[in-house]
N, CA, C and O atoms as a printed pandas DataFrame, in Angstrom:
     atom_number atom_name residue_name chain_id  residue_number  x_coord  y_coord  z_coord
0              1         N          UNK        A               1  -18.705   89.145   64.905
1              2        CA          UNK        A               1  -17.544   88.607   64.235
2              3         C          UNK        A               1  -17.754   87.098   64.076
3              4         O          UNK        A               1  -17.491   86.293   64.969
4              5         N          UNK        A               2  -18.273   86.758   62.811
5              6        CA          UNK        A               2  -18.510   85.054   62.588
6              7         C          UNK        A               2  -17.026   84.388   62.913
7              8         O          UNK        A               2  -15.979   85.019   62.768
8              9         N          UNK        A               3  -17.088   83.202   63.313
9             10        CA          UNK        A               3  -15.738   82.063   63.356
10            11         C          UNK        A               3  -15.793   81.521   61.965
11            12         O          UNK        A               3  -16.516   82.005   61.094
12            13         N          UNK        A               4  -14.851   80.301   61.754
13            14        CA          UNK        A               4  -14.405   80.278   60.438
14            15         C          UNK        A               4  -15.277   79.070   60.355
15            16         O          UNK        A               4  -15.583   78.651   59.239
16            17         N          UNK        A               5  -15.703   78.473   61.427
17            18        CA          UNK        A               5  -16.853   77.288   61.144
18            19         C          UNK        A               5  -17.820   78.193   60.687
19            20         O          UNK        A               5  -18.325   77.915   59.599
20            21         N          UNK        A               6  -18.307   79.495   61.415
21            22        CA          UNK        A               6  -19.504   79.792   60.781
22            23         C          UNK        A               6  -19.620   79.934   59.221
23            24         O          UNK        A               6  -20.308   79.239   58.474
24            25         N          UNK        A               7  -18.571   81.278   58.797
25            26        CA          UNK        A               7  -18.115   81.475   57.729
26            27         C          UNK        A               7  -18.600   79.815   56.502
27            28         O          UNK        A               7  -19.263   79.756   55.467
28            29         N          UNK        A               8  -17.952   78.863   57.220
29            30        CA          UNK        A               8  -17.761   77.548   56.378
30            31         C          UNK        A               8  -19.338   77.681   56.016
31            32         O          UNK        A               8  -19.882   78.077   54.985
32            33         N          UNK        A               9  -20.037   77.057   57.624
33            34        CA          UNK        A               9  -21.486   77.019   57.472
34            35         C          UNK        A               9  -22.178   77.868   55.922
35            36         O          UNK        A               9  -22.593   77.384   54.869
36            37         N          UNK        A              10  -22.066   79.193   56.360
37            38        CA          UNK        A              10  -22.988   79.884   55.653
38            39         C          UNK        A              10  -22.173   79.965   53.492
39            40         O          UNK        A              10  -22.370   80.622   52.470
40            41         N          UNK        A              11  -21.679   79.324   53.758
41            42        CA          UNK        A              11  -20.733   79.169   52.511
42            43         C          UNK        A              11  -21.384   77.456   51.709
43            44         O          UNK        A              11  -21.758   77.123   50.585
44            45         N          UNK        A              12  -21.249   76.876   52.830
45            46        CA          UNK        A              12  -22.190   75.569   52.326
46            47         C          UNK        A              12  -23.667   75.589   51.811
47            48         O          UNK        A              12  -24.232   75.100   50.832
48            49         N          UNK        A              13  -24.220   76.664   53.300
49            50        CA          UNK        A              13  -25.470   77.025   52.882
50            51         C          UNK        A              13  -25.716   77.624   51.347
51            52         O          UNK        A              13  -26.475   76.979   50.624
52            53         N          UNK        A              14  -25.172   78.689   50.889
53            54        CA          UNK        A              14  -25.041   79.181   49.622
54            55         C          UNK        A              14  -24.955   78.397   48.488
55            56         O          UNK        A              14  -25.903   78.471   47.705
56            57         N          UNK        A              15  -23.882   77.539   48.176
57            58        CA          UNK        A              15  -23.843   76.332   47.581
58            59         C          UNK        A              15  -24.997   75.494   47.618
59            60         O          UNK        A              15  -25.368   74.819   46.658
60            61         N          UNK        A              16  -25.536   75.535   48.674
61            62        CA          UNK        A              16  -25.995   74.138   48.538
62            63         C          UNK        A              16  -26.024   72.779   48.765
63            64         O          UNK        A              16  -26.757   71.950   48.227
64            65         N          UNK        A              17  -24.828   72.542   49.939
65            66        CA          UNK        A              17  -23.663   71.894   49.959
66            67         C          UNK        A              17  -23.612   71.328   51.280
67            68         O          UNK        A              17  -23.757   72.215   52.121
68            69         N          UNK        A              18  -23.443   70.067   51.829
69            70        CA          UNK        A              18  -23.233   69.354   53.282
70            71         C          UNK        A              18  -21.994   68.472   52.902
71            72         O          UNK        A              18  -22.013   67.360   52.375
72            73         N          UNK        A              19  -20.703   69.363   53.361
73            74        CA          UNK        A              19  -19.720   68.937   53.438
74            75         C          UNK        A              19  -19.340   68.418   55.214
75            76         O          UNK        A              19  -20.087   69.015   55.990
76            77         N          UNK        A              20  -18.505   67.603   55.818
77            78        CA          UNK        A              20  -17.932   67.612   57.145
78            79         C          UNK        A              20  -17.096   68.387   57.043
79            80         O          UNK        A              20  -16.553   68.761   56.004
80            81         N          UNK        A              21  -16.818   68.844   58.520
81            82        CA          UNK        A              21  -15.594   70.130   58.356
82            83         C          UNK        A              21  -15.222   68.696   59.576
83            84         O          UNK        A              21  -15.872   67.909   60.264
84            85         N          UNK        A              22  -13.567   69.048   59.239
85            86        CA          UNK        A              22  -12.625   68.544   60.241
86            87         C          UNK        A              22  -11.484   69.482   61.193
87            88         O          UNK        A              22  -10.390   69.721   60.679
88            89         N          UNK        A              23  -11.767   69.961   62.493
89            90        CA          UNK        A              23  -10.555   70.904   62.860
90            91         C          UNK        A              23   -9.601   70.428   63.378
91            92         O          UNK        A              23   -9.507   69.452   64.123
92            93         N          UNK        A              24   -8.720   71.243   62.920
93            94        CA          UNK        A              24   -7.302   70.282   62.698
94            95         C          UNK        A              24   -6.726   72.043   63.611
95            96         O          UNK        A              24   -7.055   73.208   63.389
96            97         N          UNK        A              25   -5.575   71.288   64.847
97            98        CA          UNK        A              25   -4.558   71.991   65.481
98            99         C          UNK        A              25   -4.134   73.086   64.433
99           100         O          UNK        A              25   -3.680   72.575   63.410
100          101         N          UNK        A              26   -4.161   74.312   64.425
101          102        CA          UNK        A              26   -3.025   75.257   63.719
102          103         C          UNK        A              26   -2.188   76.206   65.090
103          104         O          UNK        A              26   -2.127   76.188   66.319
104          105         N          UNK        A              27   -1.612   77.030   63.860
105          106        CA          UNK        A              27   -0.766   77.683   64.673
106          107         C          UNK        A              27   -2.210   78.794   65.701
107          108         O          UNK        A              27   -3.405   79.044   65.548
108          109         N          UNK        A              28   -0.980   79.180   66.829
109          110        CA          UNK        A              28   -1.262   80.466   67.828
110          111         C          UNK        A              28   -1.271   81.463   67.520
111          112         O          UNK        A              28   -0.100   81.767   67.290
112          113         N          UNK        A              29   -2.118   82.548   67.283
113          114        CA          UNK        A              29   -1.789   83.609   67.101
114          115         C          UNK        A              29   -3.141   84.672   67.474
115          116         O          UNK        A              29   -3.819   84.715   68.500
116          117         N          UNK        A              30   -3.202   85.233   66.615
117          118        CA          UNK        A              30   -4.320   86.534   67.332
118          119         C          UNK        A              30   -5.618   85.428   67.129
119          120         O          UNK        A              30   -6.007   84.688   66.225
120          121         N          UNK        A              31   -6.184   85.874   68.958
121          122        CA          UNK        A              31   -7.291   85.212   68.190
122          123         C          UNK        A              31   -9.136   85.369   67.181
123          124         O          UNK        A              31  -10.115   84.761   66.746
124          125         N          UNK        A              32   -8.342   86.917   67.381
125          126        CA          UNK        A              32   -9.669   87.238   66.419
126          127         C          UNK        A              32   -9.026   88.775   65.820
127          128         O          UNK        A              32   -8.131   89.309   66.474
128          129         N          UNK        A              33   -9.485   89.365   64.685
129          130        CA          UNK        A              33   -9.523   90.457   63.991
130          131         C          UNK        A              33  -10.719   91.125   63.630
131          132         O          UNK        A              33  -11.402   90.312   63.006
132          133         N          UNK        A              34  -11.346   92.298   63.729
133          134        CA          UNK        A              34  -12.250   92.898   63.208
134          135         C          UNK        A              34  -12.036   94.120   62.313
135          136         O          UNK        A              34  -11.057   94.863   62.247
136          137         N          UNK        A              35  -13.215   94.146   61.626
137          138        CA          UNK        A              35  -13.330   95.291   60.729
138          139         C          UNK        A              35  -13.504   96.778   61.661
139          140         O          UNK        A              35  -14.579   96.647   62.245
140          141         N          UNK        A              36  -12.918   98.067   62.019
141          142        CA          UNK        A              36  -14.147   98.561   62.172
142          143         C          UNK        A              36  -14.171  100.102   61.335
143          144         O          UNK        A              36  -13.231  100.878   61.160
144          145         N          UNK        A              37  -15.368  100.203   60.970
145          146        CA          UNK        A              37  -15.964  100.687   59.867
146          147         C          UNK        A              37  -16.188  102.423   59.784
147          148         O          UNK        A              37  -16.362  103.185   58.834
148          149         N          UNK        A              38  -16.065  102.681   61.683
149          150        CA          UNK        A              38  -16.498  104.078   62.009
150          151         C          UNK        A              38  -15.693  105.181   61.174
151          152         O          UNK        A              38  -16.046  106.353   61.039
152          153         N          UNK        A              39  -14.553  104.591   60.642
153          154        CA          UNK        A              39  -13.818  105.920   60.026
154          155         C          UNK        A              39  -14.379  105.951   58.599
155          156         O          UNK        A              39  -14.802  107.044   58.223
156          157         N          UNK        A              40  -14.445  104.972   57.793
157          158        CA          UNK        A              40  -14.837  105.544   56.619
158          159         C          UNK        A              40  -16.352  105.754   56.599
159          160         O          UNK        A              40  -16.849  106.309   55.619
160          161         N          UNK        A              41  -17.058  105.380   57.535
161          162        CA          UNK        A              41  -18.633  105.941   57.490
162          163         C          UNK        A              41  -18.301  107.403   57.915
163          164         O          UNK        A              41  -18.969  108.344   57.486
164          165         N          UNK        A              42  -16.918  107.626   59.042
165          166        CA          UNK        A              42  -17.590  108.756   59.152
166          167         C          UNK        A              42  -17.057  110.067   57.908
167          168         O          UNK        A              42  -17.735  111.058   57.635
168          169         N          UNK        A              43  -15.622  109.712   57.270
169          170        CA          UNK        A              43  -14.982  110.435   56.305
170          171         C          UNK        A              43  -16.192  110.112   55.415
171          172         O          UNK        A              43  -16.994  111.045   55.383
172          173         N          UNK        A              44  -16.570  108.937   54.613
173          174        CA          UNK        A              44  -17.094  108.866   53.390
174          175         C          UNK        A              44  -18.405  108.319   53.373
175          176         O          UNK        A              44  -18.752  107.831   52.297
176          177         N          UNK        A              45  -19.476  108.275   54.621
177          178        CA          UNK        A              45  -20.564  108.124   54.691
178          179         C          UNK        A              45  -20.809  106.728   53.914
179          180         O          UNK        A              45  -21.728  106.755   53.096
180          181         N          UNK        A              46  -20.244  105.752   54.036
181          182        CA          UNK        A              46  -20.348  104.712   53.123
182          183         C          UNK        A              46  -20.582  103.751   54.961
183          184         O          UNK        A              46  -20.034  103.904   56.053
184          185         N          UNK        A              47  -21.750  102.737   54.401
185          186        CA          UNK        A              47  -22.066  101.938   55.428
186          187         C          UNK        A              47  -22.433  100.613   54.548
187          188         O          UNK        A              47  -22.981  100.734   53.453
188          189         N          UNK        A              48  -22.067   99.226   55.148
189          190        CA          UNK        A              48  -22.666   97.935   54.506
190          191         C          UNK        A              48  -23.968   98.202   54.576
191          192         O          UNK        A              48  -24.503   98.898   55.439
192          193         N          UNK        A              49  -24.708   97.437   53.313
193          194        CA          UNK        A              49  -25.951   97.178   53.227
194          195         C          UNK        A              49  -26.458   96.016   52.968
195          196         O          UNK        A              49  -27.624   95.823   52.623
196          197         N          UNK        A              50  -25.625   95.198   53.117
197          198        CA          UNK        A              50  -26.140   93.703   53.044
198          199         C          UNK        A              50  -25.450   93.302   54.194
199          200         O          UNK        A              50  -24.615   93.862   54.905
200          201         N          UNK        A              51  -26.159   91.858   54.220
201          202        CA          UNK        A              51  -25.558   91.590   55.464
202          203         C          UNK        A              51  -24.541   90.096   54.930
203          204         O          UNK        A              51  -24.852   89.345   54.005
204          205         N          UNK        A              52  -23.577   90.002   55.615
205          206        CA          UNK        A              52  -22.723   88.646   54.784
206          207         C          UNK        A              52  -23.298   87.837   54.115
207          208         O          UNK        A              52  -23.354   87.997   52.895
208          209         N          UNK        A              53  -24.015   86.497   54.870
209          210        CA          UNK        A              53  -24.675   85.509   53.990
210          211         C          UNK        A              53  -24.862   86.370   52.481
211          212         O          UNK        A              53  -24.492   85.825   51.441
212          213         N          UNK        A              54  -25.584   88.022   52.460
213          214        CA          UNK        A              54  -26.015   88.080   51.283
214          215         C          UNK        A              54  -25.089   88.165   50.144
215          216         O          UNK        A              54  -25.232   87.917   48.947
216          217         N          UNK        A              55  -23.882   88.677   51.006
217          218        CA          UNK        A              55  -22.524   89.001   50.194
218          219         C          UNK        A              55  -21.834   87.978   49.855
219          220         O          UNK        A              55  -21.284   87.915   48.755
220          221         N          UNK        A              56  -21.767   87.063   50.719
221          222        CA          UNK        A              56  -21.097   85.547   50.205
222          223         C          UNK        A              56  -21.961   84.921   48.694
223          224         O          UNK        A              56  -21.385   84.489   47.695
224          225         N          UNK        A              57  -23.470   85.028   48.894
225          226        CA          UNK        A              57  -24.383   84.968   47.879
226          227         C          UNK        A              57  -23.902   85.600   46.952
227          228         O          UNK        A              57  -23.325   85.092   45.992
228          229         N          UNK        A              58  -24.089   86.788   47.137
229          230        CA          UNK        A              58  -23.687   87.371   45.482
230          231         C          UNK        A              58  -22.509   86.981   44.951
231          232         O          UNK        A              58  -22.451   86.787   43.737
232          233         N          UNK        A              59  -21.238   86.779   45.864
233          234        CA          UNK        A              59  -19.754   86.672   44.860
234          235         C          UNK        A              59  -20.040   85.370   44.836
235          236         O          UNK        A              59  -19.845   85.046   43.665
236          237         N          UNK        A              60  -20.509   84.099   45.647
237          238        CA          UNK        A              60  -20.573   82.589   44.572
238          239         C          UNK        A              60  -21.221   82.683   43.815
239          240         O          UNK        A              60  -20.706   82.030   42.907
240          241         N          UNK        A              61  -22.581   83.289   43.295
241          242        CA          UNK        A              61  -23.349   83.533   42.153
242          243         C          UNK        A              61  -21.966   83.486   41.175
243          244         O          UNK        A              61  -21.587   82.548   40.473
244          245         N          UNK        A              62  -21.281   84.948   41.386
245          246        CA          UNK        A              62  -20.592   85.142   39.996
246          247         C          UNK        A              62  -19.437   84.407   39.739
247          248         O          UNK        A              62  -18.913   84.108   38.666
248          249         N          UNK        A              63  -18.988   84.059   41.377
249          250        CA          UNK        A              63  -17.819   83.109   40.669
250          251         C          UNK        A              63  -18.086   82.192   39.746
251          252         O          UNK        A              63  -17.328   81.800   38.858
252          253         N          UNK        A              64  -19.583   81.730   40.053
253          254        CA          UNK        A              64  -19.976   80.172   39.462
254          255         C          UNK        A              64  -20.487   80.448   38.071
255          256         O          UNK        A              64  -20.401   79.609   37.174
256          257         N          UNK        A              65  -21.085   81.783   37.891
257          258        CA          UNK        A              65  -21.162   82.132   36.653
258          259         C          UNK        A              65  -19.656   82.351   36.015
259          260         O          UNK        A              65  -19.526   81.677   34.993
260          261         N          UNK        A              66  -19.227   82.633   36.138
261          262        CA          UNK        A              66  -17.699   83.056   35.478
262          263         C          UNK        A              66  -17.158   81.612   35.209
263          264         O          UNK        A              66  -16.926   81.402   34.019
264          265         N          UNK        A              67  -16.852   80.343   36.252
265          266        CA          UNK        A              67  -16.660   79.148   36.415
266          267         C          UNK        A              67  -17.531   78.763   35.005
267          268         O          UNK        A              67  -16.791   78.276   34.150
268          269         N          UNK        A              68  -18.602   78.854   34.692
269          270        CA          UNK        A              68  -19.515   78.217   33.676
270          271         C          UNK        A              68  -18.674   78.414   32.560
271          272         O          UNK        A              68  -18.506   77.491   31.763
272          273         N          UNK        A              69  -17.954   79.851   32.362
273          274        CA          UNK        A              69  -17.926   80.454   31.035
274          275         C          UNK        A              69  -16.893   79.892   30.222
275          276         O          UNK        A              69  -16.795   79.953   28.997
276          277         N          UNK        A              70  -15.884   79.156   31.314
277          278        CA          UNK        A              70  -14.974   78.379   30.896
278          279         C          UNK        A              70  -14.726   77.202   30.307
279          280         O          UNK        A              70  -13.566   76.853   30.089
């Protein structure tokens, strides 16, 4: 389960990008959520095949293509 610095990280990485992150106090609350996946692999045999970084990759690709078209 990445943190939201990581998340940031590998989002910069993609870009291209060396931004500072600043953490700033928020609210309390859960402190983590996960996916988990065992029911629809096991109803619908469907499993990830990429791994994030690659998935973050592909949707900024297209956002940024789509971003161009404008």
């Amino acid at each position: 389960m990445p943190s939201i610095h990581k998340l940031a990280e590998i989002a910069m990485e993609v870009a291209g990008k060396k931004l500072t992150m600043k953490h700033t106090a928020g609210p309390q609350g859960v402190h983590g959520r996960t996916s988990d996946n065992r029911l629809i692999k096991e109803k619908l045999g469907w499993n990830y095949t990429v791994s994030l970084k690659e998935g973050i990759a592909t949707t900024y690709q297209w956002i940024n293509e789509q971003a161009q078209k404008s």
